[in-house]
RODO-2510 file (C-alpha; in nm, 4 decimals, decimal comma):
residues 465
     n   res          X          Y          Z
     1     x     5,3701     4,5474     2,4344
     2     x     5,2409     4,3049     2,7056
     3     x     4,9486     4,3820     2,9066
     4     x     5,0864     4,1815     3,1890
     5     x     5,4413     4,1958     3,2857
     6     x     5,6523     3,9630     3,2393
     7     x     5,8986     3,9831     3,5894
     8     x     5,8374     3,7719     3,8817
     9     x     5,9422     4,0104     4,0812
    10     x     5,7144     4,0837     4,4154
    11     x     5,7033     4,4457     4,5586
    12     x     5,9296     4,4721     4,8134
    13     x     5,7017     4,7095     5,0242
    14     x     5,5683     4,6404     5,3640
    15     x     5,2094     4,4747     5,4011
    16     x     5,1019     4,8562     5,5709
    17     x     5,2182     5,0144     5,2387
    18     x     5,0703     4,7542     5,0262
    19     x     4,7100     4,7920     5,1977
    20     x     4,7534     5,1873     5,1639
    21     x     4,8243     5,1483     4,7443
    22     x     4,5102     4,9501     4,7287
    23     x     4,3280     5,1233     4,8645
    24     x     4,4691     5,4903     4,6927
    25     x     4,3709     5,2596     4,3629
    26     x     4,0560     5,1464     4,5154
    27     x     3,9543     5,4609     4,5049
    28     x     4,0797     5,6051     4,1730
    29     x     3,8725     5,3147     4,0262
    30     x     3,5768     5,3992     4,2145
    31     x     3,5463     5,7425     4,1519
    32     x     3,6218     5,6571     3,7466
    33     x     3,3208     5,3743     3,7993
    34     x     3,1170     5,6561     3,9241
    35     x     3,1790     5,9407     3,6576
    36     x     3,0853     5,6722     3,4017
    37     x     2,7703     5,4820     3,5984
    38     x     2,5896     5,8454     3,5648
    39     x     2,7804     6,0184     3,2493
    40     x     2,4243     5,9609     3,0862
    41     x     2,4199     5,7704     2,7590
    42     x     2,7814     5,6105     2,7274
    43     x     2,7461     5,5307     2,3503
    44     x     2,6995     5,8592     2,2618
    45     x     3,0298     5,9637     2,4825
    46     x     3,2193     5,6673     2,3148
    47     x     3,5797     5,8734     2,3505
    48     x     3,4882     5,9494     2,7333
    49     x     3,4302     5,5435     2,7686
    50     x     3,7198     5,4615     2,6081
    51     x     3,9464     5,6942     2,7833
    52     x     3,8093     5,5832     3,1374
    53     x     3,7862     5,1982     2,9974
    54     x     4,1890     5,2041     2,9254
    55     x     4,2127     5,4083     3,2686
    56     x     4,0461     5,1467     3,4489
    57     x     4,2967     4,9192     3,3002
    58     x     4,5795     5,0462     3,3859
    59     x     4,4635     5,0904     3,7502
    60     x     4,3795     4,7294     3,7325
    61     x     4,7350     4,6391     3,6459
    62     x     4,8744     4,8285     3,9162
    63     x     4,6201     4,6860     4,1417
    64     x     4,7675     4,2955     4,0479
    65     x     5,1019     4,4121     4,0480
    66     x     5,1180     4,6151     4,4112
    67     x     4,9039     4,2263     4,5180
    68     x     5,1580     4,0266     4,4131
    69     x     5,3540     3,8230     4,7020
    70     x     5,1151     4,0264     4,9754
    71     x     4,9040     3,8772     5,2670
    72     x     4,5727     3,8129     5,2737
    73     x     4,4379     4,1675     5,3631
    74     x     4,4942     4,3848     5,1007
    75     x     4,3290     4,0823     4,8591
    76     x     4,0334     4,1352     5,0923
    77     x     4,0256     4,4935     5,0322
    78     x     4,0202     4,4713     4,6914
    79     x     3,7383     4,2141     4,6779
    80     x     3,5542     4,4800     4,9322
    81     x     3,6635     4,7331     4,6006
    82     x     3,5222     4,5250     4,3476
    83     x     3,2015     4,4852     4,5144
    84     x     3,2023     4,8491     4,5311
    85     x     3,2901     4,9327     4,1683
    86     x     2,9529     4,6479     4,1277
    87     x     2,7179     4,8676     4,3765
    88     x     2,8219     5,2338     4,1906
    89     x     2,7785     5,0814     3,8521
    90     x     2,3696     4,9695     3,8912
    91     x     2,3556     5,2886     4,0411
    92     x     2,3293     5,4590     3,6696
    93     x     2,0728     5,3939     3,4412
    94     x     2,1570     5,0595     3,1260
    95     x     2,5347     5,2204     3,0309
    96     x     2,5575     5,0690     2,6953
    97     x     2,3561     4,8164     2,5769
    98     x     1,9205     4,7608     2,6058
    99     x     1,9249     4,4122     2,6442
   100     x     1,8389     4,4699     3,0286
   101     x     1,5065     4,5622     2,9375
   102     x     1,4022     4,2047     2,7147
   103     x     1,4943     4,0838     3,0614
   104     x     1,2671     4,2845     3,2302
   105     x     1,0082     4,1856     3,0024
   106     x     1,0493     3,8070     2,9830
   107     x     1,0209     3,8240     3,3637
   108     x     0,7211     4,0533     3,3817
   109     x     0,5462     3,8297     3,1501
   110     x     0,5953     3,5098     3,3341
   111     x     0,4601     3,7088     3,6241
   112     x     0,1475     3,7501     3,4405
   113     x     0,1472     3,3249     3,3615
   114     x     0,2124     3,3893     3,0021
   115     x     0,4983     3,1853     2,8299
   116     x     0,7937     3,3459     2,7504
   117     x     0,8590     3,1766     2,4294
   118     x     0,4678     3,2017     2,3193
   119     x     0,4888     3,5987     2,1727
   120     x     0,7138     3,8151     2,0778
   121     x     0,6791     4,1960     2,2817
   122     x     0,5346     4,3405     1,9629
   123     x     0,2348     4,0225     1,9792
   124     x    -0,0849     4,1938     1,9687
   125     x    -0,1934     3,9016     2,2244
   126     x     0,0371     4,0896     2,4900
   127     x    -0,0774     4,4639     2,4164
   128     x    -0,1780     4,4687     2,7989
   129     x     0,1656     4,4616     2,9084
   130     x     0,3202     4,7275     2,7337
   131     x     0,4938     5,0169     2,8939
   132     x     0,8403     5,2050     2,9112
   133     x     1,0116     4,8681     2,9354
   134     x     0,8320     4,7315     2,6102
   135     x     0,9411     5,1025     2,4378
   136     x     1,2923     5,0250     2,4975
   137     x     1,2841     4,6373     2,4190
   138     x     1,5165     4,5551     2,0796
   139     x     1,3739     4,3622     1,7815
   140     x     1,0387     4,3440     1,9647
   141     x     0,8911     4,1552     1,6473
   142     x     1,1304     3,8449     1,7663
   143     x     1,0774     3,6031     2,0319
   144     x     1,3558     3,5780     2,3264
   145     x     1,6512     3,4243     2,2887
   146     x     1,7511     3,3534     2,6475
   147     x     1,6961     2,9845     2,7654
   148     x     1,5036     2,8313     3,0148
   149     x     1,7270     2,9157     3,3108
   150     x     1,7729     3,2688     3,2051
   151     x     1,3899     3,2872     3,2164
   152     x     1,3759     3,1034     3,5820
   153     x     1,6066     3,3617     3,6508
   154     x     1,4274     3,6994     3,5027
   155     x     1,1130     3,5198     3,6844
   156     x     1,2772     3,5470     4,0418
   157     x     1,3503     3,9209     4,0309
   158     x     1,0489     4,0174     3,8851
   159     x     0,8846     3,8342     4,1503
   160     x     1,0572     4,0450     4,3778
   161     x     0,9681     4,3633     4,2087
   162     x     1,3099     4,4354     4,0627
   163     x     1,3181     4,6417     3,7787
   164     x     1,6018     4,8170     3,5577
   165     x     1,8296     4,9175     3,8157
   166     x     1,7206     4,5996     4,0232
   167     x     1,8554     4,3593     3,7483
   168     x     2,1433     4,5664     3,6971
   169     x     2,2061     4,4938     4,0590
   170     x     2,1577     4,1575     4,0518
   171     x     2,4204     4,1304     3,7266
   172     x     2,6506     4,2957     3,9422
   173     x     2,6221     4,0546     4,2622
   174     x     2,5946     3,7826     4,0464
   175     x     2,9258     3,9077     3,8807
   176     x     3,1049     3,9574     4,1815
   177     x     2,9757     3,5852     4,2802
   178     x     3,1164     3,4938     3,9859
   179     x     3,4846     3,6698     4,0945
   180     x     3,4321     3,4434     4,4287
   181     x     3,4084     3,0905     4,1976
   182     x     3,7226     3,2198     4,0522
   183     x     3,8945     3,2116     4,3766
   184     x     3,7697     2,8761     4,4512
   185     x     3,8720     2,7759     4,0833
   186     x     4,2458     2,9381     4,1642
   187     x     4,2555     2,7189     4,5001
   188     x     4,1863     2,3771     4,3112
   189     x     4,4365     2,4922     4,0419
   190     x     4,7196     2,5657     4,3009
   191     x     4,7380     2,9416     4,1680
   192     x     4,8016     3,2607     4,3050
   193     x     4,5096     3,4245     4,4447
   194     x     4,5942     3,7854     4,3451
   195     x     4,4984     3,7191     3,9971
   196     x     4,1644     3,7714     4,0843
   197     x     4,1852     4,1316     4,0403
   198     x     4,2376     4,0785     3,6772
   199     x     3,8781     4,0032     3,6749
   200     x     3,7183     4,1357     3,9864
   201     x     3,8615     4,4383     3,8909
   202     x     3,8601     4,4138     3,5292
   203     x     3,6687     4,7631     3,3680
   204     x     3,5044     4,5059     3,0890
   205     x     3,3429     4,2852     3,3989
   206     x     3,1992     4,5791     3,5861
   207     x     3,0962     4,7599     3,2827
   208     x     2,8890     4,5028     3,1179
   209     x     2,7541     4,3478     3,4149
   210     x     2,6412     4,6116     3,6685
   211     x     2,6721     4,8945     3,3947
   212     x     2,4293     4,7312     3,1213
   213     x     2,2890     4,4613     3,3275
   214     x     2,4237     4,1572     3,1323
   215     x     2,3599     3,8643     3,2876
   216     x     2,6322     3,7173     3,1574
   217     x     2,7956     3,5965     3,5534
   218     x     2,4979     3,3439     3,6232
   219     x     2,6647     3,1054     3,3290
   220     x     3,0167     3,2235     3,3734
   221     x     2,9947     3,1930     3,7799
   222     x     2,8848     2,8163     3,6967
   223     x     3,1368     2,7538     3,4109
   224     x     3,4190     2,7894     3,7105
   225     x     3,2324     2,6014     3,9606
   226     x     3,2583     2,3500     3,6561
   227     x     3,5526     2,3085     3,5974
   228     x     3,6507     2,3781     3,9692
   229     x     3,4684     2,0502     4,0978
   230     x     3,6171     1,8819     3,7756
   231     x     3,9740     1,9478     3,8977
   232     x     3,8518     1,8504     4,2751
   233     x     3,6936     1,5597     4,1448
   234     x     3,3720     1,5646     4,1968
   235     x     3,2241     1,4970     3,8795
   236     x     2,8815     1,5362     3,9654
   237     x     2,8597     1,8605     4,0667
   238     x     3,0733     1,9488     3,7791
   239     x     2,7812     1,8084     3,6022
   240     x     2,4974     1,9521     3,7319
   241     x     2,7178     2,3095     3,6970
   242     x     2,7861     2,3188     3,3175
   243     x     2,4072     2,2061     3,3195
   244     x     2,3291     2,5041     3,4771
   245     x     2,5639     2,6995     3,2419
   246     x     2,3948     2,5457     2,9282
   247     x     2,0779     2,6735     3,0392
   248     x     2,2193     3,0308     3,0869
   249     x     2,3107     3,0461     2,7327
   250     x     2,3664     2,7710     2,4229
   251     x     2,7265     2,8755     2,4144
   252     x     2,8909     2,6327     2,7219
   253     x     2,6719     2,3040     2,5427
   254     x     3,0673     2,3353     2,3316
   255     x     3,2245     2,1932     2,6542
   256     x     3,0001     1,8968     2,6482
   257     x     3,2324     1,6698     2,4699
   258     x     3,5496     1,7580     2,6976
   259     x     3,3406     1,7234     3,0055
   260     x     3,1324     1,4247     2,9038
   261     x     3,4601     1,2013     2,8506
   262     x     3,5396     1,2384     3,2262
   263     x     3,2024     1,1946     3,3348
   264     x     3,0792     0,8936     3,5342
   265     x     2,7407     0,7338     3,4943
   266     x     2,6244     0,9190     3,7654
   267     x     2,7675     1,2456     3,6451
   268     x     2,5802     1,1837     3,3054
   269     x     2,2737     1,0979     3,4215
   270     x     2,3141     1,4290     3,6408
   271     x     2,3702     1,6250     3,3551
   272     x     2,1257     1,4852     3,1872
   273     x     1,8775     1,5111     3,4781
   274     x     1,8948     1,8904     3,4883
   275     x     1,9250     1,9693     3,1133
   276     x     1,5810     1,7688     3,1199
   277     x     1,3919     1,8818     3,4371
   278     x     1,5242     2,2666     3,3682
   279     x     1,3350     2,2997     3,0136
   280     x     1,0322     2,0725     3,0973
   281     x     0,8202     2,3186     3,3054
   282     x     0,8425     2,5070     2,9571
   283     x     0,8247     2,2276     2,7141
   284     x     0,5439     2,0855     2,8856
   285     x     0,3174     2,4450     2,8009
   286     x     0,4385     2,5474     2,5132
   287     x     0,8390     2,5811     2,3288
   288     x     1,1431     2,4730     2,4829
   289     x     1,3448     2,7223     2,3550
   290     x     1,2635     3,0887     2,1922
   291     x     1,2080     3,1065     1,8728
   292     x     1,4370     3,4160     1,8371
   293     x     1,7714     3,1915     1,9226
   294     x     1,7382     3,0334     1,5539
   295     x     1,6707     3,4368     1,3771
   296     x     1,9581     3,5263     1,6085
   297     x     2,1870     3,2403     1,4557
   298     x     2,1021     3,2594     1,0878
   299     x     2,1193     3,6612     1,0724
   300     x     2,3305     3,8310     1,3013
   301     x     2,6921     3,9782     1,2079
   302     x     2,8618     4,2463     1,4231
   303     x     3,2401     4,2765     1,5181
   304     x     3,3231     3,8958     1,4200
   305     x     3,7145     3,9060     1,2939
   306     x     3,7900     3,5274     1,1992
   307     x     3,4123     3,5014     1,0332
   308     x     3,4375     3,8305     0,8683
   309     x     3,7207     3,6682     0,6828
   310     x     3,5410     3,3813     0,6081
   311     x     3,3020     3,6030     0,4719
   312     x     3,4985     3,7883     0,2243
   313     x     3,6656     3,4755     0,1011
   314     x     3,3287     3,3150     0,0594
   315     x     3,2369     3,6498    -0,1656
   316     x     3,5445     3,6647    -0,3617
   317     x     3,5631     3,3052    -0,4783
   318     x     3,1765     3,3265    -0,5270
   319     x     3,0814     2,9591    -0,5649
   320     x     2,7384     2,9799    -0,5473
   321     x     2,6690     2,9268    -0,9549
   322     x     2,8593     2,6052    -0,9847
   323     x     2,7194     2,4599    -0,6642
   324     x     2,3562     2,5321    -0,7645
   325     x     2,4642     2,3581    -1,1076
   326     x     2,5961     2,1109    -0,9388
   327     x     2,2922     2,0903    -0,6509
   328     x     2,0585     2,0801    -1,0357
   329     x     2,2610     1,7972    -1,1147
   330     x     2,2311     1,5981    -0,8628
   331     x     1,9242     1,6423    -0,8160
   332     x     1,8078     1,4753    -1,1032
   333     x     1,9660     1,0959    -0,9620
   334     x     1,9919     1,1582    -0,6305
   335     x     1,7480     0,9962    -0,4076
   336     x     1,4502     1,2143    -0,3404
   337     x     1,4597     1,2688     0,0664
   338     x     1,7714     1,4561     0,0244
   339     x     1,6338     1,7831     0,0849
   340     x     1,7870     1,9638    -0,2614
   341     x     1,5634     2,2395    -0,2223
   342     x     1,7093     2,3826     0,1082
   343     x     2,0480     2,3311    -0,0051
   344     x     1,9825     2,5293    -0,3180
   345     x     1,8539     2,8601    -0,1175
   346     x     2,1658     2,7555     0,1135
   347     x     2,4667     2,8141    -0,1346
   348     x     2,4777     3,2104    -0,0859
   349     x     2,8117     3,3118     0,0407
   350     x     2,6364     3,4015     0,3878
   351     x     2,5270     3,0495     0,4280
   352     x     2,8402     2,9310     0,3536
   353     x     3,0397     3,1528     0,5468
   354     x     2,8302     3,0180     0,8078
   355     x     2,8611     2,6472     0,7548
   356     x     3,2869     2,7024     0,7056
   357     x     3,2648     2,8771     1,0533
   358     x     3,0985     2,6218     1,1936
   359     x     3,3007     2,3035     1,0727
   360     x     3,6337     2,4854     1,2222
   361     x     3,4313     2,5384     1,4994
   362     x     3,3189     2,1800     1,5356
   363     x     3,7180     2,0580     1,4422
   364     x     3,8798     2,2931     1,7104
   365     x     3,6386     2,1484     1,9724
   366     x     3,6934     1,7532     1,8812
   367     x     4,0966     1,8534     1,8648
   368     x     4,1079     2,0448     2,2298
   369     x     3,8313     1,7614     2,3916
   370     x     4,0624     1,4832     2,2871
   371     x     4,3704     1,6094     2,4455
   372     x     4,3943     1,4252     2,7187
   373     x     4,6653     1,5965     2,8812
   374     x     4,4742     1,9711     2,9338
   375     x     4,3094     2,0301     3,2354
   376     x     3,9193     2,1837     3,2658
   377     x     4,0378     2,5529     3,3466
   378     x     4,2722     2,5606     2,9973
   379     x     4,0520     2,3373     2,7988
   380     x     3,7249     2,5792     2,8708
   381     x     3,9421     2,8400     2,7952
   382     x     4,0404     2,7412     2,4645
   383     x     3,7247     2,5885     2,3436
   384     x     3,4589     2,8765     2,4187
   385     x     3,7676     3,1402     2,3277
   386     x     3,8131     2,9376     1,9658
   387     x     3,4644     2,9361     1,9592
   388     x     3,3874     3,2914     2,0371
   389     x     3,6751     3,4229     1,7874
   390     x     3,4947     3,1817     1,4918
   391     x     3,1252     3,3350     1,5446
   392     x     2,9453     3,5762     1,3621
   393     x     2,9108     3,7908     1,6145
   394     x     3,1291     3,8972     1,9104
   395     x     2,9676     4,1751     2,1571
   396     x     3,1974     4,2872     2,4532
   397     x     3,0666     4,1370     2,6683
   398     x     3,0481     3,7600     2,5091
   399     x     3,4236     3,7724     2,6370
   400     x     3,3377     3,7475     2,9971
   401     x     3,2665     3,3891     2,9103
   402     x     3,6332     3,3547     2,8573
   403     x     3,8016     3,6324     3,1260
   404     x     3,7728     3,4425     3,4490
   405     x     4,0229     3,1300     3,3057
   406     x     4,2053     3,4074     3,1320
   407     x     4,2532     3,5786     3,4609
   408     x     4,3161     3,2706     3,6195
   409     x     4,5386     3,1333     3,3459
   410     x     4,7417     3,4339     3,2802
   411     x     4,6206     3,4621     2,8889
   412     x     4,7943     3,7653     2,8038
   413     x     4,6500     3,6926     2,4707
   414     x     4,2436     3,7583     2,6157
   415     x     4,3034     4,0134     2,8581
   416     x     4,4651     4,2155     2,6022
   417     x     4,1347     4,1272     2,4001
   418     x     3,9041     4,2321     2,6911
   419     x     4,0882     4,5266     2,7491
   420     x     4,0316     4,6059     2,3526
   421     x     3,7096     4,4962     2,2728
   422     x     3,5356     4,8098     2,4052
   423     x     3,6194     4,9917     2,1009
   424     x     3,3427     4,8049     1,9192
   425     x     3,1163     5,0970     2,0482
   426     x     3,3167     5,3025     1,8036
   427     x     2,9929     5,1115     1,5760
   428     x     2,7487     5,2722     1,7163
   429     x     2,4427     5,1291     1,6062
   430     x     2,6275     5,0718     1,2861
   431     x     2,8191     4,7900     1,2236
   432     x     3,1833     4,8068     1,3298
   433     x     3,4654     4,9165     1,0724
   434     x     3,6951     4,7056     0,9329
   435     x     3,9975     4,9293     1,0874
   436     x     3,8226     4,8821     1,4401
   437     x     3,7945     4,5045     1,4338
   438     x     4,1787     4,4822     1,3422
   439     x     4,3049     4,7206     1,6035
   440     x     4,0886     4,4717     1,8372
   441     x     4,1797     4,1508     1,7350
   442     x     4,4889     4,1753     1,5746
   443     x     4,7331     4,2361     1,8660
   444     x     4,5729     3,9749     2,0898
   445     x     4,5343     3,7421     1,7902
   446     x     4,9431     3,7561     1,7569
   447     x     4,9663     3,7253     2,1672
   448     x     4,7622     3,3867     2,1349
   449     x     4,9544     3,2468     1,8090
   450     x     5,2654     3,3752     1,9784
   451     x     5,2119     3,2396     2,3750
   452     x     5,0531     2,9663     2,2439
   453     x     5,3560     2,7335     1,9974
   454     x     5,5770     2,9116     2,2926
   455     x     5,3644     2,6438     2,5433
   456     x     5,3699     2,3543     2,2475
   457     x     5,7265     2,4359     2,1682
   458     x     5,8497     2,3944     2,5682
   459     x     5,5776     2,0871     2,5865
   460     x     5,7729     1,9037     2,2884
   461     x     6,0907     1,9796     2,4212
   462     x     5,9697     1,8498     2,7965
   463     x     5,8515     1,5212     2,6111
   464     x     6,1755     1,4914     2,4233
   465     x     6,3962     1,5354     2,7942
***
């Protein structure tokens, strides 16, 4: 069964009814937002999420359906809404995740001028600073993770004085920030503007932002504005946005090779510019770049689907004896700089799940970037999607990188995902079951095979008319 349905068909009810079901749904959602933002500890009431979470959903449907062929102020209601369901949500203490609190940290210690790559929390150097923050702080023996933008970021509202609920705040306003980019993106694509709700509304969005504080919306908002000023042609600021986004997070540096083969000179040296002048107030005193990013790559695993698969396979054909014969082998001709050594501690079925991952990866980039035909809003979609179903690991709320262009694009195939993936908390702490991951991906795995030869089948038979 769809998520979205598939009629055309408008509501036939007046604009003074249509206002009225927004707003009886506006507030349905908000009270649900509510009873969640201070239900206490949400991943110990997993059922209780996941009955409001598929709730919310279906509210959010209704909301896009009763918007569908209305005027322009019942979409302005439910923006007001969304903001709303934002505000409630930072009202509660972190719903689901702890991550909020490394932010807290990272911008506390800049406050103090210490650099936020130097120590991890657990460095004796930064004893000083501990408190109730630094109790609740994850794998405080690693450095951060979060690049240098996230760190200018986590600066800023600790210079204000911000703390938990503060930067769950801020997530929220960026998030809803983000929902306005989307609006501009929908504009420049020539797109309905109703299916905004289907992320400004979206229980995943709300949840993850101004529920746990993700900060997720200060990439995503400049992912859109992206590929927005891509479409509108101005490649520069397209530039200096996925910049930006790369700075947020590692993950948008996959766009780089679509992007870069419409940039101009100008919109190079742009990108260039602020990829440069971001990191250097860091590089210049110490790293560039946490430590922790390259612990985070080589040993995390939680809900991946695609690379759990990988996995398995890697463990059932077990290769690693022959290719350590083989790695002996050559070893004893091949030229010396080759570095044998790392190879042979690199032939476990781990690393090589890894390294298989990472080639499809790097092939499903090169094949969408070369199309020449997609525009920015589908070709983001696809490559940070392909690249978020081939990694390792896949929290919840890595899929708001993907939700705006699935909102905007109609993906039946990724809202279904995002309206799924909360039932990773069904983990716990744990890592999540194999029945778990394939009631999450499976469905919306068959939606994207399915919806997507339906598009190459009608684009073949367009070519052959």
């Amino acid at each position: 069964m769809s998520l979205i349905p598939n009629s055309s068909r408008a509501p036939q009810a007046g604009d003074g009814r249509t206002r009225l079901a927004i707003l009886g749904l506006a507030l349905i959602a908000a009270s649900l937002f509510g009873w969640l933002a201070f239900l206490g500890d949400l991943t110990r009431r997993t059922g209780a999420l996941l009955l409001v979470h598929a709730l919310l959903v279906v509210v959010m449907v209704a909301a896009w359906w009763v918007l569908r062929g209305s005027g322009a102020t019942p979409l302005r209601i439910a923006l007001g809404a969304a903001l709303t369901f934002r505000i409630v949500m930072a009202l509660g203490p972190p719903a689901l995740s702890d991550d909020v609190y490394r932010y807290v940290w990272d911008g506390r210690v800049q406050l103090h001028g210490i650099h936020p790559y130097r120590y991890s929390p657990d460095d004796p150097a930064l004893a000083q600073l501990r408190d109730e923050v630094w109790e609740r702080i994850n794998h405080r023996e690693l450095e951060t993770i979060y690049p240098p933008l996230s760190q200018v970021w986590f600066l800023a509202l600790a210079g204000v004085g911000a703390g938990v609920r503060g930067f769950k705040l801020a997530a929220g306003l960026l998030d809803f920030g983000a929902v306005l980019a989307l609006s501009f993106l929908l504009r420049r694509l020539a797109l309905p503007q109703d299916r905004l709700v289907l992320y400004a509304w979206n229980p995943l969005a709300v949840i993850e932002t101004a529920g746990s504080g993700h900060h997720e919306p200060l990439g995503t908002a400049l992912a859109i504005l992206a590929a927005a000023w891509m479409i509108a042609g101005r490649a520069s600021a397209s530039a200096l946005a996925l910049a930006g986004a790369v700075h947020v997070k590692l993950l948008p540096a996959v766009l780089v090779p679509g992007y870069a083969r419409r940039f101009s000179l100008t919109a190079i040296a742009a990108f260039t510019g602020v990829v440069v002048l971001v990191a250097l107030p860091y590089a210049l005193t110490g790293p560039a770049l946490g430590a922790g990013v390259w612990h985070y790559a080589g040993r995390w695993e939680r809900n991946g689907f695609l690379f759990a698969g990988i996995l398995g396979a890697c463990e059932w054909l077990d290769p690693t004896p022959w290719l350590k014969d083989g790695i002996d082998a050559l070893k004893q001709w091949g030229p010396a700089a080759l570095p044998w050594d790392w190879l042979y501690r690199h032939v476990w079925p781990p690393h090589l799940a890894r390294a298989t991952a990472a080639a499809l990866a790097l092939a499903w980039i090169a094949a969408v970037s070369l199309r020449k035909t997609i525009d920015p809003a589908r070709e983001t979609l696809l490559v940070l999607g392909g690249v978020l179903l081939l990694a390792p690991t896949l929290h919840p709320w890595y899929v708001l990188w993907v939700l705006p262009f699935a909102a905007a694009l109609l993906s039946r195939g990724w809202l279904l995902l995002a309206a799924l993936v909360p039932l990773a908390y069904l983990g716990g702490e744990g890592d999540v079951p194999w029945w778990v991951r394939c009631v999450e991906f499976a469905p919306a795995l068959c939606l994207m095979v399915w919806d997507g030869t339906r598009s190459w089948v009608e684009h073949r038979g367009s070519i052959g008319r």
